[in-house]
Structures are given as C-alpha cells and as structure tokens.
FINU-521743 format. One record per residue: residue in three letters; residue number from 1; z, y, x of N, C-alpha, C, O in turn. Coordinates in steps of 0.02 Angstrom, whole numbers. Layout:
# FINU-521743
ATOM, ALA, NUM, Z, Y, X, Z, Y, X, Z, Y, X, Z, Y, X
...
//
This chain:
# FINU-521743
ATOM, UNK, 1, -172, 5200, -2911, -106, 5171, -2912, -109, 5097, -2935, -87, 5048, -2905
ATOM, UNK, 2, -147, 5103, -3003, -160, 5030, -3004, -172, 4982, -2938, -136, 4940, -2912
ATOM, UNK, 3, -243, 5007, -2920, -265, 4964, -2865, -235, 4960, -2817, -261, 4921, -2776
ATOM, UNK, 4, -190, 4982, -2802, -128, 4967, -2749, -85, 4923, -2765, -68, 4882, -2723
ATOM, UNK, 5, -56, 4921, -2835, -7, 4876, -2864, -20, 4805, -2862, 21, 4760, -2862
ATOM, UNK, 6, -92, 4801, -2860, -137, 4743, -2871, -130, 4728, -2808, -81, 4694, -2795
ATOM, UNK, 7, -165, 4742, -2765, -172, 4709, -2697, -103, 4690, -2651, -101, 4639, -2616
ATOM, UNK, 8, -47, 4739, -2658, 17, 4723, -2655, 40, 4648, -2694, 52, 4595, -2666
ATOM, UNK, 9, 42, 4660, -2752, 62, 4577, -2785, 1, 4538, -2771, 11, 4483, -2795
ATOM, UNK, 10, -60, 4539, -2742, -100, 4490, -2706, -76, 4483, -2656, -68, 4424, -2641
ATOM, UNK, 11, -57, 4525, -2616, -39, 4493, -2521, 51, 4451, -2544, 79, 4417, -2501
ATOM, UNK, 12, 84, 4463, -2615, 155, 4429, -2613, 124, 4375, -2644, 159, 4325, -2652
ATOM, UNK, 13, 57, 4374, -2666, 58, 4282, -2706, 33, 4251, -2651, 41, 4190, -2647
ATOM, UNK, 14, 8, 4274, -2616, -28, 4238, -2542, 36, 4206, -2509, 50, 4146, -2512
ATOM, UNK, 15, 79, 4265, -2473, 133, 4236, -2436, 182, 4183, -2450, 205, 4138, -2415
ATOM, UNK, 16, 194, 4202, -2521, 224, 4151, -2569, 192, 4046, -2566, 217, 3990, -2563
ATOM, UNK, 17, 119, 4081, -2568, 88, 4000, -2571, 88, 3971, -2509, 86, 3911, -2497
ATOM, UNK, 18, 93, 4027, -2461, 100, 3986, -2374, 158, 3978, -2360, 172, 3972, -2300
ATOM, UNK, 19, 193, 3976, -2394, 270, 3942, -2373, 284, 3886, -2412, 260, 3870, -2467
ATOM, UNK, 20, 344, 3844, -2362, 344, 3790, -2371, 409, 3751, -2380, 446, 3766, -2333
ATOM, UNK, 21, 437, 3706, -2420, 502, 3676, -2419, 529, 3640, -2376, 581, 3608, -2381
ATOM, UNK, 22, 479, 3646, -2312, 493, 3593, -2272, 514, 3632, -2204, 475, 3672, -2177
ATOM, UNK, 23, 571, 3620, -2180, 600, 3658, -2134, 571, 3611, -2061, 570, 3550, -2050
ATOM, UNK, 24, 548, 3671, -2017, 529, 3623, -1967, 582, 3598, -1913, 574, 3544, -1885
ATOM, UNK, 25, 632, 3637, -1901, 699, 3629, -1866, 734, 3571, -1900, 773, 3540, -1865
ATOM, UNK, 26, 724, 3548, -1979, 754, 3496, -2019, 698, 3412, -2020, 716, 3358, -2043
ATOM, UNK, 27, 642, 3424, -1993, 604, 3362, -1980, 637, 3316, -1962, 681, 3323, -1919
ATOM, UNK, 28, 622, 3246, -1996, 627, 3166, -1973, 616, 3144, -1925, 555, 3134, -1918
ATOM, UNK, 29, 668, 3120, -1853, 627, 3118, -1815, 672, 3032, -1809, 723, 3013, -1838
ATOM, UNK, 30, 633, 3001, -1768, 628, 2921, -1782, 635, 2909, -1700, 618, 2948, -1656
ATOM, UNK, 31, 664, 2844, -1694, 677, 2815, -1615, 620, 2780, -1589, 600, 2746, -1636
ATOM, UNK, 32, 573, 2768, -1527, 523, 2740, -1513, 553, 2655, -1524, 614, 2655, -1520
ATOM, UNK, 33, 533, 2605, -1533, 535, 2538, -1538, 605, 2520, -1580, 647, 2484, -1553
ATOM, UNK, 34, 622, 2555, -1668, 662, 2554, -1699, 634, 2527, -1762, 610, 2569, -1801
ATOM, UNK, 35, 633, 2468, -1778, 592, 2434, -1827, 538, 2405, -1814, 512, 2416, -1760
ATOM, UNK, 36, 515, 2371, -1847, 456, 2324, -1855, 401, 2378, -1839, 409, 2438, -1850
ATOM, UNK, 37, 342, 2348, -1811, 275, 2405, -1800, 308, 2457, -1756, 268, 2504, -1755
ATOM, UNK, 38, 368, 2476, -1713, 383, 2535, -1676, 351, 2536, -1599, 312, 2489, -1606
ATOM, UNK, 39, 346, 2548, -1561, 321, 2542, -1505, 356, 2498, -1463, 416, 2508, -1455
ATOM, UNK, 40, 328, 2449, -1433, 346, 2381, -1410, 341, 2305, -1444, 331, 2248, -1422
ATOM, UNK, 41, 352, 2335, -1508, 359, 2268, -1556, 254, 2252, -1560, 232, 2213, -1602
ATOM, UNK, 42, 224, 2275, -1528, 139, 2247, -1527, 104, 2263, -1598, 45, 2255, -1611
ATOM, UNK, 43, 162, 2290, -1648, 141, 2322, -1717, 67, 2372, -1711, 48, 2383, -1654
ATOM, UNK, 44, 31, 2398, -1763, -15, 2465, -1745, 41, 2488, -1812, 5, 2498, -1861
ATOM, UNK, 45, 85, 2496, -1823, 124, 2557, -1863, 70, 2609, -1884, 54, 2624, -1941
ATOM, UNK, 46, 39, 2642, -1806, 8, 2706, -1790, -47, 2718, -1828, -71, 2775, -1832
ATOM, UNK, 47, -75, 2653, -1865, -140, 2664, -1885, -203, 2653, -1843, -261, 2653, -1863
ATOM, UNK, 48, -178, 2644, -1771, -239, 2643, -1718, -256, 2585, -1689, -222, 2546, -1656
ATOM, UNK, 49, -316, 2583, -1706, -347, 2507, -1677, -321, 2509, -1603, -307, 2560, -1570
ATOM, UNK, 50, -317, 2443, -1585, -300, 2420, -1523, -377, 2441, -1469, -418, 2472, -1502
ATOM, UNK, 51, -391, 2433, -1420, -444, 2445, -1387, -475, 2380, -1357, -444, 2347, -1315
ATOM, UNK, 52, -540, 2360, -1380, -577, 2286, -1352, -611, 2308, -1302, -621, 2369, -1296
ATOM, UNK, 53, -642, 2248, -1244, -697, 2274, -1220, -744, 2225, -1226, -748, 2164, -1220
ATOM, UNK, 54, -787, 2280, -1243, -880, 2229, -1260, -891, 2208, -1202, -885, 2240, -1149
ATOM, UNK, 55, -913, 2139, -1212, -934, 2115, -1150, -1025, 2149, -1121, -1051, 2150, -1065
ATOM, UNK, 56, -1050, 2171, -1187, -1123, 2181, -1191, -1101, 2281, -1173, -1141, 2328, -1175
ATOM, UNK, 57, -1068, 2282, -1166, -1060, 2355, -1143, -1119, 2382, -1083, -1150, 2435, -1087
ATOM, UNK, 58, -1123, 2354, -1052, -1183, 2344, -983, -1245, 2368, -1000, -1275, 2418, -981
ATOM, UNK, 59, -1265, 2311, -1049, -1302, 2332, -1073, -1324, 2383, -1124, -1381, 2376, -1145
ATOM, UNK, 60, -1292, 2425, -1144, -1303, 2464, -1201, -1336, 2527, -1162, -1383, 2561, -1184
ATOM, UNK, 61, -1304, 2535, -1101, -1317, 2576, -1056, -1388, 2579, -1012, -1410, 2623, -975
ATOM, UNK, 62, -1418, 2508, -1033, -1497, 2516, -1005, -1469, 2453, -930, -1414, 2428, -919
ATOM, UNK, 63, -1519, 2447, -899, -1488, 2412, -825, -1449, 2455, -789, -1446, 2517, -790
ATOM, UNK, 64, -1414, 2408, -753, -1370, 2423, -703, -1408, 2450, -621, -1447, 2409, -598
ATOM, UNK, 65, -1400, 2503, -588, -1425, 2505, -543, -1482, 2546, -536, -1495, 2576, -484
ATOM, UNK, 66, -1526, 2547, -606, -1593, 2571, -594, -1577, 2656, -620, -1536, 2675, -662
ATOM, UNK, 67, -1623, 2696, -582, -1619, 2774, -604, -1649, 2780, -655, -1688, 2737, -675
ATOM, UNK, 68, -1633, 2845, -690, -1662, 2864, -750, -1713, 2910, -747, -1754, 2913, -793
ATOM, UNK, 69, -1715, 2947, -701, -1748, 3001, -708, -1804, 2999, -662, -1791, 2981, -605
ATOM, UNK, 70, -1867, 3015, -676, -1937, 3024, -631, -1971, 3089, -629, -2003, 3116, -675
ATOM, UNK, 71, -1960, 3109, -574, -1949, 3176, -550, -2052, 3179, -531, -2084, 3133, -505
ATOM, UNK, 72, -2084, 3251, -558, -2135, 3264, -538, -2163, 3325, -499, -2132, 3378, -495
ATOM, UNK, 73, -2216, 3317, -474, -2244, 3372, -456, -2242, 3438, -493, -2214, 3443, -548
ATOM, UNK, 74, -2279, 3503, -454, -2299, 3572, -509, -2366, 3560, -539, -2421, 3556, -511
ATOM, UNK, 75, -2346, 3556, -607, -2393, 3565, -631, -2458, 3488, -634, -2519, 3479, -638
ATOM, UNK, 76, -2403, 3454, -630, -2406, 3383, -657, -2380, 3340, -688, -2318, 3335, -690
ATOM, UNK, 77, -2436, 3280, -732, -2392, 3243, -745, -2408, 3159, -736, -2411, 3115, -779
ATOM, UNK, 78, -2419, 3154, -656, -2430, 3085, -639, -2376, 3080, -602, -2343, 3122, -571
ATOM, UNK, 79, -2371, 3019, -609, -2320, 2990, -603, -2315, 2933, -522, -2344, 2879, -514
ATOM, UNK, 80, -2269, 2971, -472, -2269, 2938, -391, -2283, 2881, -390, -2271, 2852, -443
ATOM, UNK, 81, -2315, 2837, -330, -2283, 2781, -321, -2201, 2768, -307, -2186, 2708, -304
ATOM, UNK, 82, -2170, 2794, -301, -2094, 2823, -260, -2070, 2791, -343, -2015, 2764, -346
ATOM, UNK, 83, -2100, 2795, -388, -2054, 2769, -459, -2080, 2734, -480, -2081, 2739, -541
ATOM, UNK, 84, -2123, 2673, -448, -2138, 2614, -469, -2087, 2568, -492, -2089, 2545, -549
ATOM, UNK, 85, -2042, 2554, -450, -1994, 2520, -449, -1925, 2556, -502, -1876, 2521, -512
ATOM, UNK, 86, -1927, 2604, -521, -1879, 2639, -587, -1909, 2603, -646, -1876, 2570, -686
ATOM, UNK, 87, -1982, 2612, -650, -2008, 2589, -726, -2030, 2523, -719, -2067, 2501, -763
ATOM, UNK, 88, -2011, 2482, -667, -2013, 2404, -694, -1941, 2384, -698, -1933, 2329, -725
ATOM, UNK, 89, -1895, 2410, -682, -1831, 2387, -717, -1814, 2414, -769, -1777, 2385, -810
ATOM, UNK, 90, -1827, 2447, -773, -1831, 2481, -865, -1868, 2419, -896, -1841, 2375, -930
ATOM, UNK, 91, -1941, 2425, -876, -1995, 2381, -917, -1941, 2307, -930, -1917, 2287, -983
ATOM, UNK, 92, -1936, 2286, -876, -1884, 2206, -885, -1830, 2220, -934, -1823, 2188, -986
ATOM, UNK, 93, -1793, 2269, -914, -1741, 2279, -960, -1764, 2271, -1037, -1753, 2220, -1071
ATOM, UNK, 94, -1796, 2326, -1059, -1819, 2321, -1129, -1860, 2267, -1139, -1866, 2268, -1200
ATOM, UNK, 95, -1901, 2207, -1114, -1917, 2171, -1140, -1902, 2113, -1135, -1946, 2071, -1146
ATOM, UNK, 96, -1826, 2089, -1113, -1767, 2056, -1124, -1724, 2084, -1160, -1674, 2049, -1171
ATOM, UNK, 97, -1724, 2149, -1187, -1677, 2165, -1236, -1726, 2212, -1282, -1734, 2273, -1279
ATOM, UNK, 98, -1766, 2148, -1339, -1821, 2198, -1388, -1776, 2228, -1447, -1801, 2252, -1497
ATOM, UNK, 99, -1714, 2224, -1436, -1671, 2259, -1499, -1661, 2344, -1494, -1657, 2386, -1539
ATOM, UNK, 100, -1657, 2353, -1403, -1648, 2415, -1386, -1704, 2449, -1378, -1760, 2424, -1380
ATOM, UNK, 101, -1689, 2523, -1365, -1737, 2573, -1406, -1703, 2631, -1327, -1647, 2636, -1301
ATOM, UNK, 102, -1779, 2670, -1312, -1770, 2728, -1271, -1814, 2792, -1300, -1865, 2792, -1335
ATOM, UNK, 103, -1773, 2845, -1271, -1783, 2917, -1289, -1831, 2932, -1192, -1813, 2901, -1142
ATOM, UNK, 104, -1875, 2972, -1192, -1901, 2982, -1147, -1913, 3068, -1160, -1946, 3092, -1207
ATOM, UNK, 105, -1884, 3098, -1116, -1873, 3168, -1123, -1903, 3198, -1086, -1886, 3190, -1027
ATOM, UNK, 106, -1954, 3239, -1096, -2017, 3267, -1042, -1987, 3338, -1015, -2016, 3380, -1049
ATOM, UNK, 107, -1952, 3363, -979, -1927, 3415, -929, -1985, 3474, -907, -2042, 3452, -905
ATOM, UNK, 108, -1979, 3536, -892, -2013, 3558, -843, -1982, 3611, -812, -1935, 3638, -840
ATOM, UNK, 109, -2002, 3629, -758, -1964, 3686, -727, -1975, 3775, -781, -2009, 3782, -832
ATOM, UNK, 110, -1943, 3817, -754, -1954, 3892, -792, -2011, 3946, -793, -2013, 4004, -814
ATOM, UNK, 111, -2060, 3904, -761, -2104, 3951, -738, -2170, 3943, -811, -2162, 3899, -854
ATOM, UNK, 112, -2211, 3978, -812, -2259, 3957, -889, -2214, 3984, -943, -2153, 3992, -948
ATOM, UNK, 113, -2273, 3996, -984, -2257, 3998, -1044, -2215, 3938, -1104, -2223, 3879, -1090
ATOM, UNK, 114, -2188, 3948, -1144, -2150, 3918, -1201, -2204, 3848, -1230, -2176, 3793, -1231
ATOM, UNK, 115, -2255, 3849, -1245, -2304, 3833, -1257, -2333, 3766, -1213, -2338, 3705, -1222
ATOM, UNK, 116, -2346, 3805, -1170, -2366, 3763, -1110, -2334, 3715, -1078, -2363, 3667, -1053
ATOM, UNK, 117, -2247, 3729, -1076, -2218, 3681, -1036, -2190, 3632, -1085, -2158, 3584, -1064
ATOM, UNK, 118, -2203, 3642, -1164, -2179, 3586, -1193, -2252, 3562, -1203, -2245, 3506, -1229
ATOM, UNK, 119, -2309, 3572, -1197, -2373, 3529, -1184, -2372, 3468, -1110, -2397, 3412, -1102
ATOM, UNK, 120, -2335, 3510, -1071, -2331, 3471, -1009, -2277, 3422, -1014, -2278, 3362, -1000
ATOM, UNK, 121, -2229, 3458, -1037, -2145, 3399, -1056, -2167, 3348, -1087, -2142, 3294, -1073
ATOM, UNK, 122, -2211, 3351, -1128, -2238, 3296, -1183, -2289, 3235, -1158, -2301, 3179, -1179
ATOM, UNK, 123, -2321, 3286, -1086, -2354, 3223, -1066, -2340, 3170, -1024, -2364, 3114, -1015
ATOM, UNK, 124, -2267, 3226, -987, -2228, 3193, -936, -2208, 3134, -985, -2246, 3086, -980
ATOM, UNK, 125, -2162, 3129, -1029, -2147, 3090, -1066, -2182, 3051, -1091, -2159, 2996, -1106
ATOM, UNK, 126, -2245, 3065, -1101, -2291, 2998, -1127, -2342, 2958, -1061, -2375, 2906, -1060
ATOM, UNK, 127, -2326, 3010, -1012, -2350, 2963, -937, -2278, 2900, -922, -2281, 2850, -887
ATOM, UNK, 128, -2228, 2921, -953, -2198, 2875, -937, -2183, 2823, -976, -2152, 2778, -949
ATOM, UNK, 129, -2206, 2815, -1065, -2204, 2783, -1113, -2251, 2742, -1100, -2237, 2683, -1109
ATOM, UNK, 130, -2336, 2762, -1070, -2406, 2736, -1048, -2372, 2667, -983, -2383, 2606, -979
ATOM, UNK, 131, -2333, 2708, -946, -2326, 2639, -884, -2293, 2587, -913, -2305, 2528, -904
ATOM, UNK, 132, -2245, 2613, -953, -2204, 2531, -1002, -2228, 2500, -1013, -2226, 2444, -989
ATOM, UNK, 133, -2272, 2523, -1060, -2297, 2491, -1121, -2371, 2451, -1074, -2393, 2396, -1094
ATOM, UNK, 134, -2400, 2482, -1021, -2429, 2452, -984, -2410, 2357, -939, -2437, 2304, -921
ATOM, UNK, 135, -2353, 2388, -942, -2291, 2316, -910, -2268, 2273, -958, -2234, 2226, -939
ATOM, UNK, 136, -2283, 2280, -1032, -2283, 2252, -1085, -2219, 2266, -1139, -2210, 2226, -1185
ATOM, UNK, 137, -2177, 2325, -1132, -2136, 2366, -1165, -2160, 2368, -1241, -2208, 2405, -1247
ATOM, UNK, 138, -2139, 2338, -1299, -2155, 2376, -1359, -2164, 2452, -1365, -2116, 2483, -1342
ATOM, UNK, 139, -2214, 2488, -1389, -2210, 2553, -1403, -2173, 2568, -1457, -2163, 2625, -1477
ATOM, UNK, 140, -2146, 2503, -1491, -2090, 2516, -1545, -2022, 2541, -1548, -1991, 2568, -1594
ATOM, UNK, 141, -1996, 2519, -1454, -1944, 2544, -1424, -1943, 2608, -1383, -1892, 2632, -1358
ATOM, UNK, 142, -2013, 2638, -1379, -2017, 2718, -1352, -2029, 2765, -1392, -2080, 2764, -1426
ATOM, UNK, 143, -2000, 2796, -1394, -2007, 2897, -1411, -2031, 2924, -1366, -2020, 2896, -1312
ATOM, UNK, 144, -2053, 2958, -1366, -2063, 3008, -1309, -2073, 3092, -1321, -2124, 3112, -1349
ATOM, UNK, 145, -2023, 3135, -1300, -2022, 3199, -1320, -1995, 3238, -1265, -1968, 3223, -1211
ATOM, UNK, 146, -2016, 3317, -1309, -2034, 3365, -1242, -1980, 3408, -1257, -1954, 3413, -1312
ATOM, UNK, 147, -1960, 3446, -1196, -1882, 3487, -1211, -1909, 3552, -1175, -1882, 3607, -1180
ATOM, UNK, 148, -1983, 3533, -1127, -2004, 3598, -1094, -1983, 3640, -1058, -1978, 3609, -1005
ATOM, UNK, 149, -1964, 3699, -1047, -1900, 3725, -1012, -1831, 3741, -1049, -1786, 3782, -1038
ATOM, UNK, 150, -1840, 3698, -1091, -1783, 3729, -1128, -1702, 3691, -1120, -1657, 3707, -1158
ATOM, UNK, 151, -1693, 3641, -1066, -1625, 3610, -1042, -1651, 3581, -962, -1669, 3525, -945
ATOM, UNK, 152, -1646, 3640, -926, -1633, 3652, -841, -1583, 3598, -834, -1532, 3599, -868
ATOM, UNK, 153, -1597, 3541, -782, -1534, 3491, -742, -1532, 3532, -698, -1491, 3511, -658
ATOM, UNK, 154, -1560, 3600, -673, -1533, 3637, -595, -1564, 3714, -632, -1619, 3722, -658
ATOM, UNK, 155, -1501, 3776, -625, -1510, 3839, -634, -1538, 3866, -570, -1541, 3837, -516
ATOM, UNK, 156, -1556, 3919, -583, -1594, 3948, -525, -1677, 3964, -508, -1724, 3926, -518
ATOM, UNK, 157, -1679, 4013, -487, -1769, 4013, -478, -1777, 4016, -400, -1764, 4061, -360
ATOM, UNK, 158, -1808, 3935, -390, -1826, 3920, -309, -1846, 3857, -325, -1841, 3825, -377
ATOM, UNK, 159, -1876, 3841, -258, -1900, 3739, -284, -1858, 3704, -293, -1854, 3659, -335
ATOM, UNK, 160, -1801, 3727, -236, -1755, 3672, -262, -1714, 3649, -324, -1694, 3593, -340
ATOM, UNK, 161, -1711, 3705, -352, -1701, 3710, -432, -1768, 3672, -476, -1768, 3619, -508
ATOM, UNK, 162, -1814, 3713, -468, -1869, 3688, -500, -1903, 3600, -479, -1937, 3560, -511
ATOM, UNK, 163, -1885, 3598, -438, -1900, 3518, -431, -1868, 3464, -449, -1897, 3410, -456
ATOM, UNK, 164, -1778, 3473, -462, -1747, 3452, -518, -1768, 3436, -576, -1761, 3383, -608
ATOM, UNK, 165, -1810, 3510, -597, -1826, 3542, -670, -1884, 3489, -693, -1883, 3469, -752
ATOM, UNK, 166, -1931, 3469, -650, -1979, 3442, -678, -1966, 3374, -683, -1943, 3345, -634
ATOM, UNK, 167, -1975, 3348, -727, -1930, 3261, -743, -1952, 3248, -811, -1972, 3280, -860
ATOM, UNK, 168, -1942, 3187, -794, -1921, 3148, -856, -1867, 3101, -867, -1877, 3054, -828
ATOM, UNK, 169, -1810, 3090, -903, -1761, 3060, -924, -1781, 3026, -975, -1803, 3044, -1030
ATOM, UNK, 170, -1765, 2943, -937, -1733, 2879, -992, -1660, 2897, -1027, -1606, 2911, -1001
ATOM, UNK, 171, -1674, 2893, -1072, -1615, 2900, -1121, -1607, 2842, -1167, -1645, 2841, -1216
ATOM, UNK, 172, -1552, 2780, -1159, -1554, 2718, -1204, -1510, 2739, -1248, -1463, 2777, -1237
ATOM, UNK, 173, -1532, 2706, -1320, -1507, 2718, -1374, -1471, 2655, -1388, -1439, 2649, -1441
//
C-alpha cells in the first residue's frame, strides 16, 4: 500500500512540474516590420548573421573542373594513364595553395577479406599520395587512408558495382 501511495504522489509531482503558466492560446504575438530591427527595417533583431559570400569559396573546394576520384583495376593499385591529367591539377592546385590540406581515401570493391581490402585501400591511397608528391606536392598536405570495403559509392555484386567500388577519393580539407 505504501508503495503505491508513493509512486502515485511521484507520477502527481511529475505532472505538476510539466506544467506551465504560460498559456499557449495566450502567446505574444508581434507584427512583421513593427519597430526598429522588425523585418524590413535591415535590423538582425533575429540574432542571425546576414549571409556573405567568400570570394575564396572556389577554392576551398580544391580546383574547379578537375575529378576527384581515380578509379582502379581488380586487384590493383596502379594507377591509369587515363588519370594523369586528375593528379596534375590537384598537384597545381595544392602547390599554389600550400595552406590547403587533402584526405585521400583508398576504396575497394566487396570481394576479399576485411584485412586485405583495407591493405589494398591503403595502397590505393598512397599510390596516389606517391604521384603528388612526385609533381612536387608537400607530403605535409596528404593523408592517405583506407576505408576498404567498408563505404560502397555503388551497392550491388557485379562489375559494374564493383568498378565504382575500387577508387580513390580526393577529399579537400
């Protein structure tokens, strides 16, 4: 009996504390552009910054134009002639802009073991850190890491899926 009495005057001190003096049918409600700071008057009343645009926005994003991603063979990790021309605009990019910094993400398709395809993701990624830095890229501005099969750009088991799968992604920071 006790323990009933108890939990009863627990669920009335609960309900009690979630209520409120403030009627919501009785709310303040205010006219748009009625005072100083209201909407129109160019005020932020709202608290919210206005919105700029960076002119360096362009760049934050890596170059304009050039792909990110260098797609490989099974069960490789050399790198086409077909992406010569991806990793010298990268290369230019980063070494006109030595402030910025890339993530190089080594991919592989689903097939192999756990093990294995982040051995391979890792080299994909550092075959492609090796050509930068070959073109004169700081190795100060590359990472290079392996994700293995573990984030598919294409679901499915077939090549066409799997040839998606095997990559590597520039990622600018």
């Amino acid at each position: 009996m006790l323990k009933r009495s108890l939990c009863s005057l627990a669920i009335v001190a609960l309900i009690a504390g979630c209520s409120s003096g403030t009627k919501l049918n009785e709310a303040p409600v205010s006219t748009a552009g009625s005072g100083a700071g209201g909407v129109g008057s160019g005020g932020s009343a709202s608290g919210v910054a206005p919105v700029t645009i960076d002119p360096n926005a362009q760049t934050r994003q890596g170059p304009v134009g050039v792909a990110r991603v260098v797609y490989f063979d099974f069960d490789s990790y050399t790198i086409k002639p077909d992406y010569q021309q991806l990793i010298d605009g990268h290369a230019r990019f980063l070494k006109a802009n030595p402030s910025r910094s890339i993530s190089i993400e080594g991919h592989t398709d689903e097939r192999g073991g756990r093990e294995y395809n982040l051995a391979l993701g890792q080299k994909r990624s550092e075959a492609v850190r090796r050509a930068l830095t070959l073109l004169g890229v700081s190795d100060s501005q590359i990472e290079a890491v392996s994700f293995g099969k573990e984030k598919p750009a294409a679901q499915g088991a077939g090549e066409e899926a799997w040839a998606q799968n095997r990559r590597a992604e520039i990622v600018y920071r």
